[in-house]
C-alpha positions as CSV (number, residue, x, y, z in Angstrom):
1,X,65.0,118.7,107.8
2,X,67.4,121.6,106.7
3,X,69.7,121.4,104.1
4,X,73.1,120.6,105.4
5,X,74.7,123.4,103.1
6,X,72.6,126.0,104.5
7,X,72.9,125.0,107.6
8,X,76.8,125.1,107.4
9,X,76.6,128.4,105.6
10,X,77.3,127.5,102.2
11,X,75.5,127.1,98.8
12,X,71.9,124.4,99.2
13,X,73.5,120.9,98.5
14,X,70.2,119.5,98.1
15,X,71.3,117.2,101.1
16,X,68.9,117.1,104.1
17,X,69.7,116.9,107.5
18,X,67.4,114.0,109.6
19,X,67.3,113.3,113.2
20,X,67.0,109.1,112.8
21,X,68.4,106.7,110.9
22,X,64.8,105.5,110.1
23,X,64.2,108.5,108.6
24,X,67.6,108.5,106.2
25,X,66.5,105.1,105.2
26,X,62.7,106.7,104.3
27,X,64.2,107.9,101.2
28,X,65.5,105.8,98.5
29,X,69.3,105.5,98.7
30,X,72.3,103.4,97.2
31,X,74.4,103.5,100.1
32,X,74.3,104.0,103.7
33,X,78.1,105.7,105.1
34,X,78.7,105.7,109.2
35,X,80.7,107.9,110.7
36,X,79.4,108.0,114.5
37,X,80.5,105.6,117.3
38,X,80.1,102.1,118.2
39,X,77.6,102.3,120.2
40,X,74.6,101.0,118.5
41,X,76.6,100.8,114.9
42,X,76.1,97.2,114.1
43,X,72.3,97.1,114.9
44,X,72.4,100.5,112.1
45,X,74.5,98.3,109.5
46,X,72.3,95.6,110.5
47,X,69.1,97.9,110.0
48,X,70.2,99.3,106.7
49,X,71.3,95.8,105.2
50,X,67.5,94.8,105.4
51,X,66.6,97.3,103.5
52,X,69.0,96.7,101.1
53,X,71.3,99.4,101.5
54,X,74.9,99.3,101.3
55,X,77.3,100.2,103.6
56,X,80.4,101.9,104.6
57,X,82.0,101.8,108.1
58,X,84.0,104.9,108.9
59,X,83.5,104.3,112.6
60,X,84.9,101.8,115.1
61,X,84.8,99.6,117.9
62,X,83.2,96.2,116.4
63,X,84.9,93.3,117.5
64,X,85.5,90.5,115.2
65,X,82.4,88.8,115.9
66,X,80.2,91.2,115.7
67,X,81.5,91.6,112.1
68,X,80.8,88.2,111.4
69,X,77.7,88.4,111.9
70,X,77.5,91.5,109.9
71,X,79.1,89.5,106.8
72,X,76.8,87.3,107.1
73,X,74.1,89.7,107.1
74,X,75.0,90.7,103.8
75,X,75.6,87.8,102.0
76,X,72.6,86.7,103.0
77,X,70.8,90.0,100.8
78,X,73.6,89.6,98.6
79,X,74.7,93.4,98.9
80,X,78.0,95.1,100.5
81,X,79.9,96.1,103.3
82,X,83.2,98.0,103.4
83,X,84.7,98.6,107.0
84,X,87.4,100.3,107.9
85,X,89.0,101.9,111.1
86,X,91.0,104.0,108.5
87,X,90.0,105.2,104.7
88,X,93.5,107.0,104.8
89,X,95.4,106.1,101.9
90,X,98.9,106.2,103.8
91,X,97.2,104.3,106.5
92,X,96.4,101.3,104.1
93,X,99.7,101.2,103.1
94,X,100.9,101.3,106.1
95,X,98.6,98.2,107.2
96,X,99.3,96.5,104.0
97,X,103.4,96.5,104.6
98,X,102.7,95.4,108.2
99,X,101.0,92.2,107.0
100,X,104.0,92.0,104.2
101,X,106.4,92.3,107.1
102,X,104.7,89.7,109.3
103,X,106.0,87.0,106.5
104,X,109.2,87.6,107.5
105,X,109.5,88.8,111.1
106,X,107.3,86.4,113.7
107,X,107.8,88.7,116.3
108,X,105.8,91.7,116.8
109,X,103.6,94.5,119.2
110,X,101.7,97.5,118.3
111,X,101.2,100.7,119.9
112,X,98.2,102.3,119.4
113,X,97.8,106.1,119.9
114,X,95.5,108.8,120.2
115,X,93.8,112.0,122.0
116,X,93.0,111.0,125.9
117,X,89.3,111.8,125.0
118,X,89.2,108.5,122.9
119,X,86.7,106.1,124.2
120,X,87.2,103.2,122.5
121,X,90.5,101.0,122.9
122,X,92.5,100.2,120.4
123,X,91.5,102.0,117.9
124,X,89.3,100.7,115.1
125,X,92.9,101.2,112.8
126,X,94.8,98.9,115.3
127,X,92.3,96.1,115.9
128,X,91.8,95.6,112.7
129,X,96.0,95.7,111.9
130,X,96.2,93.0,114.9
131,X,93.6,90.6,113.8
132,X,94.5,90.5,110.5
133,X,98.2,90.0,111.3
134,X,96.8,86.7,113.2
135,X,96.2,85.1,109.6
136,X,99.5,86.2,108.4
137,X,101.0,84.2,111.0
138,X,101.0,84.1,115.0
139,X,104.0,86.1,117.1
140,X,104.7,83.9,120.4
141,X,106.5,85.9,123.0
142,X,109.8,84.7,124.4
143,X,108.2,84.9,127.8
144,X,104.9,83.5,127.8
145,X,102.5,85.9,128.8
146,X,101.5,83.7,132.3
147,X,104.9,83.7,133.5
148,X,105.4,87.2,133.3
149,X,106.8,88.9,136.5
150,X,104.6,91.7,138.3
151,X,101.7,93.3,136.5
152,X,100.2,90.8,133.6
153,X,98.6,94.1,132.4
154,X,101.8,96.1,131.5
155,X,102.0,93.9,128.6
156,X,99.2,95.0,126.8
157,X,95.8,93.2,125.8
158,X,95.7,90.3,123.4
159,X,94.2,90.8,120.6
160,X,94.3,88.6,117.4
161,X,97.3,87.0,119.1
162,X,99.0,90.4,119.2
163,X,99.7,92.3,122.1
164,X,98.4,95.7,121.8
165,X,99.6,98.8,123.9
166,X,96.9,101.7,124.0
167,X,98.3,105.6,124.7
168,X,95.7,107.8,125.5
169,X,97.0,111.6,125.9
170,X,96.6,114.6,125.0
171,X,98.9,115.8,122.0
172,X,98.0,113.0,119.9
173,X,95.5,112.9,117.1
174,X,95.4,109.0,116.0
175,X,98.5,106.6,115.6
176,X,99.7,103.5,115.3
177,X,103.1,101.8,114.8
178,X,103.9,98.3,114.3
179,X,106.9,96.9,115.9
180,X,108.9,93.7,114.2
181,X,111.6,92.1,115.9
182,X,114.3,89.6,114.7
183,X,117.3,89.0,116.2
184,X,120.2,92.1,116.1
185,X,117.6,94.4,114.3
186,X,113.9,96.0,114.4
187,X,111.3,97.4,112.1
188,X,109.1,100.0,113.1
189,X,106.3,100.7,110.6
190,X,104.3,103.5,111.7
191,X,101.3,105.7,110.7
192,X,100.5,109.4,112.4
193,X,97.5,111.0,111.0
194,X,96.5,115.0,111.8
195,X,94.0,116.7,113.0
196,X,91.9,117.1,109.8
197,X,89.2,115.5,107.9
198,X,90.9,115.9,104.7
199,X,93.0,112.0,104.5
200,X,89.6,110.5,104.8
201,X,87.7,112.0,102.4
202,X,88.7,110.5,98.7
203,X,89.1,106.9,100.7
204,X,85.5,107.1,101.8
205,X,84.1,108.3,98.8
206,X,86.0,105.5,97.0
207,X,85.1,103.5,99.0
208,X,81.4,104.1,98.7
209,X,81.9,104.1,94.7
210,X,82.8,100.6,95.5
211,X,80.7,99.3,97.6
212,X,77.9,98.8,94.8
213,X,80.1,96.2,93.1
214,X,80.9,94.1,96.5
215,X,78.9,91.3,97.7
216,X,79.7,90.5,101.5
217,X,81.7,92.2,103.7
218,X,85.4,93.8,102.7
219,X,86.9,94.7,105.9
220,X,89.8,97.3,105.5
221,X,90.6,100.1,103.1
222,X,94.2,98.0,102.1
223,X,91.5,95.2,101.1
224,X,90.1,97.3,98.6
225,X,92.9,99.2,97.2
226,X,95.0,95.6,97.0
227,X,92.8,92.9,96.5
228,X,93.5,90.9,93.2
């Protein structure tokens, strides 16, 4: 394979570029970092795991029980996993004072944004927000979701217990804002992220310092930068 600075036009960075994943995993490696799609992403983690290679997760659209069995995966070879929908570190905040908020205000939505050529719905960001928030505690809507009048669907998916609202447009890079609710007053906590690459790049490469002291799967940047 070429080396990928070449091949971008800068200096060799002794980095080759390989057309399979078998043939990354050919050479010895410490850790394994995914930044493609979902389709096919578990059966990679899952393929790199029994080789003993670590993991990071840049890319989304796992459901909950797919990572399960990913977690288990990796106990089982006693290695790690970090996931994320986000490595931003204003996105992790922003996920870690939704779950503070959720203490406080049982009642909450999310509206997930992004560009109208996302596939995948919510994003890996919001999914991972709205399952999470399920442990913190679980919002029940004043109207219950059966008895609402016209479309059921203009309330959003359930998720985690969370109704979850997906905008797909143009303008939009990649959102999301949590809404909480009590009564006479609101809290919006909200994340907006641009167009670049640049957010993304010290979480991941924390994150894959990391990794190689995890056992098990850490899902969620605010784990790592929080966790006690």
């Amino acid at each position: 394979g070429r080396d990928i600075g070449e091949t971008l036009g800068h200096d060799r960075a002794n980095l080759c570029i390989v057309a399979s994943l078998e043939e990354a995993l050919a050479t010895p490696i410490d850790v394994l970092i995914d930044y493609t799609g979902p389709e096919g992403l578990k059966d990679r983690i899952l393929v790199a795991l029994d080789k003993g290679v670590r993991v990071v997760v840049g890319s989304s659209g796992l459901t909950a029980t797919e990572y399960a069995e990913i977690a288990q995966a990796a106990q089982a070879r006693k290695i790690g996993v970090i996931a994320a929908g986000n490595f931003s570190i204003t996105a992790a905040l922003a996920k870690h004072m939704a779950l503070m908020a959720a203490r406080y205000a049982p009642a909450w939505e999310i509206i997930d944004y992004a560009d109208a050529g996302k596939v995948d719905a919510p994003s890996g960001t919001t999914r991972e927000l709205a399952e999470e928030l399920a442990s913190m505690s679980q919002t029940q809507p004043a109207v219950p979701l059966e008895e609402t009048h016209g479309s059921r669907a203009a309330r959003g998916a359930t998720i985690g217990g969370t109704q979850v609202h997906s905008l797909r447009l143009p303008g939009y890079t990649l959102s999301f804002e949590a809404i909480f609710g009590l009564p006479g007053e609101r809290l919006s906590i909200r994340h907006d992220a641009g167009a670049g690459a640049e957010p993304y790049v010290s979480g991941t490469l924390l994150a894959a310092r990391k990794v190689l002291e995890v056992t098990g799967l850490v899902r969620g940047f605010d784990r790592l930068l929080f966790r006690t």
